[in-house]
N, C-alpha and C positions, 0 to 999 in steps of 0.2 A: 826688192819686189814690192814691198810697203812704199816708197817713196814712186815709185813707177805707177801704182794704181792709184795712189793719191792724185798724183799728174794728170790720167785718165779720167777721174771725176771728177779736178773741175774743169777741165777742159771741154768734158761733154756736157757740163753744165754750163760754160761760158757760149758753148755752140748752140744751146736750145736756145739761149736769150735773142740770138739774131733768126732763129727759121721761121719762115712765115707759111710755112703748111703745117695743120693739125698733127699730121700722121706722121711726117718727120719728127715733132715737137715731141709725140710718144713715141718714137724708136729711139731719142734721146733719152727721154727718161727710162725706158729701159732699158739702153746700156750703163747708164748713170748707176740703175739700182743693181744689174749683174755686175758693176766694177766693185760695188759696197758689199755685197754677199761674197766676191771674191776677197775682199780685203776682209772679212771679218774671215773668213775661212784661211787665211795666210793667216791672221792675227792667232784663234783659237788652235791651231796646229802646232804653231811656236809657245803655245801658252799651255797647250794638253789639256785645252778646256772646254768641255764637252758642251758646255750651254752658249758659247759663242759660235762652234763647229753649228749645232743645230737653228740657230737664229740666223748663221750664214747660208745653211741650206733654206733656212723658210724666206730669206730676202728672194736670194735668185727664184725660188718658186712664185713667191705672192709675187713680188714686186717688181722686178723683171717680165714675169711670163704673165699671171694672172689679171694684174691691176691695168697692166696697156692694151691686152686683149677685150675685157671688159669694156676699157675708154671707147675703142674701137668701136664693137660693137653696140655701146650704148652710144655714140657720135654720128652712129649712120640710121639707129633708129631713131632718133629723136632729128635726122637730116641736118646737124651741122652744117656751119659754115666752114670752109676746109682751109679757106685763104684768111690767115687770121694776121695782119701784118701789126707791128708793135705800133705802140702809140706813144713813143719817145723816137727822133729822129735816131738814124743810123750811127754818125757822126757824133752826137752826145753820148749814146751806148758804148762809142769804141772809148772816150774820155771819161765815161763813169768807171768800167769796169777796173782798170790800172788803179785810181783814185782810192776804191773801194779793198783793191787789196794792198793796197801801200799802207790806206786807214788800219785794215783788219792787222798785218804786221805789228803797226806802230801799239796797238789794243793790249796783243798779244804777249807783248816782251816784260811788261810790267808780273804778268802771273806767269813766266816764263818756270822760274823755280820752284814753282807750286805743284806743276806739273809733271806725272812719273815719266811720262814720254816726251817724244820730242817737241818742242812748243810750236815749231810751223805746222804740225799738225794740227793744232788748236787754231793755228793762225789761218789755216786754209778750211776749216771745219767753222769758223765763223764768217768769214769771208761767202761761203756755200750760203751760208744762211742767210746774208744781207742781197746775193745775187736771187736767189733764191722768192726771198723779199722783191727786187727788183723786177723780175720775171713777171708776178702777181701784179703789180702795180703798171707795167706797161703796157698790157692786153687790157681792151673792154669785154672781150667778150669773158662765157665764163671757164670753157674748158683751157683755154692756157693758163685761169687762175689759178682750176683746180690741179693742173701738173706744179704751177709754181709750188703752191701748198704741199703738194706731195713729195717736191725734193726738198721743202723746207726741212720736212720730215727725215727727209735722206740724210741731210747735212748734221742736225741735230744727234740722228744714231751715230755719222761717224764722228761727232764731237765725244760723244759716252765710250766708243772703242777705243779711240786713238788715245784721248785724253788720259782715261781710267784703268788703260790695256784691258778691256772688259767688261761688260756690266752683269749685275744681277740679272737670272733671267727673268725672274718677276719682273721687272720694268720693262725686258724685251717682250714680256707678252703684252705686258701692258702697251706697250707702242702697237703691236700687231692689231691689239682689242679696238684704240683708237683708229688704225687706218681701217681696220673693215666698218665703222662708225662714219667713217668719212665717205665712204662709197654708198651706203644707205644717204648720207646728205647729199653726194653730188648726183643722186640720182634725180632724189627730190630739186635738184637746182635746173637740173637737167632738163626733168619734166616741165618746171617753172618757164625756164624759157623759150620751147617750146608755144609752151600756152598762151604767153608775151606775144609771141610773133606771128 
């Protein structure tokens, strides 16, 4: 089931990198972040660990439901542009992506024994973070930066789950504390561009 949902996040993350509508781009990211609330809730269940069970409930809440609602709604008051196509060719993206996770593999295998769990998980959990990256750097505008940034986010929590089998929940608040941080700034970038145009 853990290997299944891992497959479902980056898949849904390799599928945001080519859509060129807003609204598609966050119904990706939120199934991206309901696969990572499911997977930390598959994780904390086999673990009987109550502060992963509730970080897995507060993902699928905030970051599935809340944070693309939010986009939404802050995307049609501020009258986004809806058609946002990348700004790396099609055809380069299909050659980056393979590239990037062959690279994140090859990264991976050196700290393979370091690791309490399986190390393609690390290796697909860094890989997230470099597409992630990639995401951010192909849009000009700025809401497909801000979802990049926000699965960078995704990727990173499941580098702490998979990696750690776990993390402290203090740090899980602490990542929450961060992304509601980051909705006060993308508002402000929001507004920013807006007043730009």
């Amino acid at each position: 089931m853990v290997d299944f949902l891992i497959g479902v996040f980056l898949a849904t993350l390799i599928t945001a990198l080519f859509t060129t509508r807003l609204y598609r781009l966050l119904f990706w990211y939120a199934l991206n972040s309901l696969t990572l609330g499911l997977l930390a809730l598959t994780i904390g269940t086999r673990l009987h660990d109550r502060a992963m069970l509730l970080s897995g409930a507060l993902t699928i809440l905030l970051k599935a439901g809340a944070i693309p609602y939010i986009l939404k709604v802050l995307s049609r008051k501020f009258a986004l542009v809806r058609q946002i196509p990348p700004g790396i060719k099609t055809q380069y993206a299909i050659m980056l992506v393979p590239a990037i996770l062959v690279f994140t593999f090859y990264l991976a295998e050196p700290i393979s024994h370091m690791v309490q769990g399986n190390a393609n998980y690390v290796a697909v959990s860094i890989s997230s973070l470099f597409l992630s990256l990639l995401l951010m750097i192909e849009h000009r505008n700025v809401a497909p930066k801000i979802v990049g940034f926000l699965c960078m986010e995704n990727a990173l929590f499941l580098l702490g789950t998979t990696a750690t089998e776990g993390m402290p929940m203090l740090v899980e608040l602490g990542i929450f504390f961060d992304l509601l941080m980051a909705i006060v700034v993308i508002n402000l970038l929001l507004y920013r561009e807006e007043a730009q145009s």
